[in-house]
N, C-alpha and C positions, 0 to 999 in steps of 0.2 A: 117924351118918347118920339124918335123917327119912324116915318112909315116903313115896313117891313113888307114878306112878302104872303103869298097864299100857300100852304100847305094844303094837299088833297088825299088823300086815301079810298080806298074800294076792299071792303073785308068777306071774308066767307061766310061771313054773319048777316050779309045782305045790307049792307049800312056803307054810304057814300058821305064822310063828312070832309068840311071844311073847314081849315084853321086859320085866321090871321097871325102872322106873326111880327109884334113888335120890337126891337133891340133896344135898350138903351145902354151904353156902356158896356157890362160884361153880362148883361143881364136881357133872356129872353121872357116877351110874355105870349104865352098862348090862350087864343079866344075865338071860340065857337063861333064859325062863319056863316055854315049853312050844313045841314043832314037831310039825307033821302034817304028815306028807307025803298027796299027793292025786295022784287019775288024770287030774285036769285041771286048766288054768292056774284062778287065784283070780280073780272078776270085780269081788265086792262084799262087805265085809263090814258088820255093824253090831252094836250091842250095848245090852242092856238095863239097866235100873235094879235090876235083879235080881243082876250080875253073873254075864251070861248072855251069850255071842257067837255070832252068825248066821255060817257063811260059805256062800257060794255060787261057783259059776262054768262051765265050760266040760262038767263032767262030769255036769250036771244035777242033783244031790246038792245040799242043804245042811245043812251040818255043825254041832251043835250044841255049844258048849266050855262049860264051866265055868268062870270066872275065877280062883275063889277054888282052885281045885283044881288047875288048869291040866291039863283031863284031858277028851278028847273023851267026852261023855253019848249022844249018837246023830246020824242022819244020817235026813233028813228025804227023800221020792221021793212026786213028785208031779208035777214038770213034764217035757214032755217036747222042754224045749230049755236052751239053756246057762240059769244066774241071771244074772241083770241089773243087779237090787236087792234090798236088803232095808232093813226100819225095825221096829222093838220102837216097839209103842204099849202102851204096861197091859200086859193080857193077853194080847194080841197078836201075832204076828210078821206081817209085810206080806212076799211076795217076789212080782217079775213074772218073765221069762223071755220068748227069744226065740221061745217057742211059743203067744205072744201072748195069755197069762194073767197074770190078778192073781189070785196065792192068800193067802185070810188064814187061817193057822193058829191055833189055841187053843192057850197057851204050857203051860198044866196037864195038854193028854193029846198035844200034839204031833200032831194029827187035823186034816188040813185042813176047816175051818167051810163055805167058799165060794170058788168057784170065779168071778173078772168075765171075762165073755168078750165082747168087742164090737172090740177091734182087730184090723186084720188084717194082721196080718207082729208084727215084734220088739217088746215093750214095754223102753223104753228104763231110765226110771227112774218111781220112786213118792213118794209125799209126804203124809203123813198129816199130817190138820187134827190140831192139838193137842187139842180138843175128842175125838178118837177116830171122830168119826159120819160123816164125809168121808175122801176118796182122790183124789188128783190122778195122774193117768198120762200120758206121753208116749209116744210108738211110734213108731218106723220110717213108720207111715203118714200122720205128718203131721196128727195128731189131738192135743188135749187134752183126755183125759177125766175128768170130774168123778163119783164114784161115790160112791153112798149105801150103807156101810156094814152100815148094817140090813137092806134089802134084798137089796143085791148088784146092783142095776141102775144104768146108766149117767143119772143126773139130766143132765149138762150134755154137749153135745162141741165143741169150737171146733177148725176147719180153722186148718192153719198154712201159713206160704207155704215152709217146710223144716221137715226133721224136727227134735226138741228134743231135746240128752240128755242133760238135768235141770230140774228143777222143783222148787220150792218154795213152801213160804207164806210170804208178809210181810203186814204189817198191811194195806196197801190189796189184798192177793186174793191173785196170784202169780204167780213169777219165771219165765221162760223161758231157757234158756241154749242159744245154739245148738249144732250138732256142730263138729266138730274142724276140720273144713274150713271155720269160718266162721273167715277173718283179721279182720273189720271189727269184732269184739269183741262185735256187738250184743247187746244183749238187750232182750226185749221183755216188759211186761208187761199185765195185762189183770184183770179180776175173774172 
């Protein structure tokens, strides 16, 4: 069999596991990596170029794994509402939470850098410019806010006609995806 790669999940059952996965030919095998169990359901996870996984969710904690080791490193307390999202840029970790912060961690001391405070209610999801030096956020309040990095201040904010819960970059600016309750599929975008 050729090595394959990791599978991750995060369920509302409170259970973070992990799957290796081997191919051989037309044929996958799936094999129990690593599990953590957690005091609250999983909301978001994400992973870095490091071989490094973010989890976050209901219990305000985000949990840091090891890939290569498959073995929880530590657990990260700073926001004081569930996580929302997370994204590894560099050196980085990005998470929001519904206590209507964007915190960016330093991945080297695990020490929150900075704290963006300007929405008011849930920040939904986040989206870091590939460049590193921007931050896109969506919230519960019907905002898209564009943030500078370096600073920590809010550079842009665009009113929405409902609230967004995702965003991204694409080459002409970026994406908007509405909530769950949008049937009409919309999406919208903008610079």
């Amino acid at each position: 069999m050729s090595a394959g790669m990791e599978i991750v999940t995060g369920s509302f059952e409170q259970i973070i596991l992990g799957l290796s996965v081997r191919q051989e030919c037309d044929e996958c095998e799936l094999t129990e990596s690593f599990t953590e169990k957690t005091i609250g359901s999983i909301k978001c996870v994400a992973t870095s170029d490091k071989g490094l996984l973010a989890a976050g969710g209901t219990d305000e904690i985000i949990r840091i794994f090891d890939l290569k080791k498959h073995r929880l490193v530590g657990t990260l307390t700073h926001h004081s509402g569930t996580v929302t999202s997370l994204q590894f840029c560099d050196t980085h970790l990005f998470s929001t939470s519904e206590d209507g912060t964007l915190c960016l961690w330093r991945v080297a001391t695990w020490e929150p850098e900075r704290t963006f405070k300007g929405h008011k209610g849930p920040v939904k999801h986040v989206a870091v410019h590939p460049s590193g030096k921007m931050t896109l956020t969506v919230g519960q309040d019907r905002t898209l806010r564009l943030w500078n990095n370096m600073t920590g201040r809010s550079a842009y904010i665009s009113n929405l006609k409902e609230p967004a819960e995702l965003v991204s970059w694409s080459p002409g600016g970026c994406v908007l995806c509405g909530g769950l309750h949008d049937t009409t599929g919309r999406v919208q975008s903008g610079n």
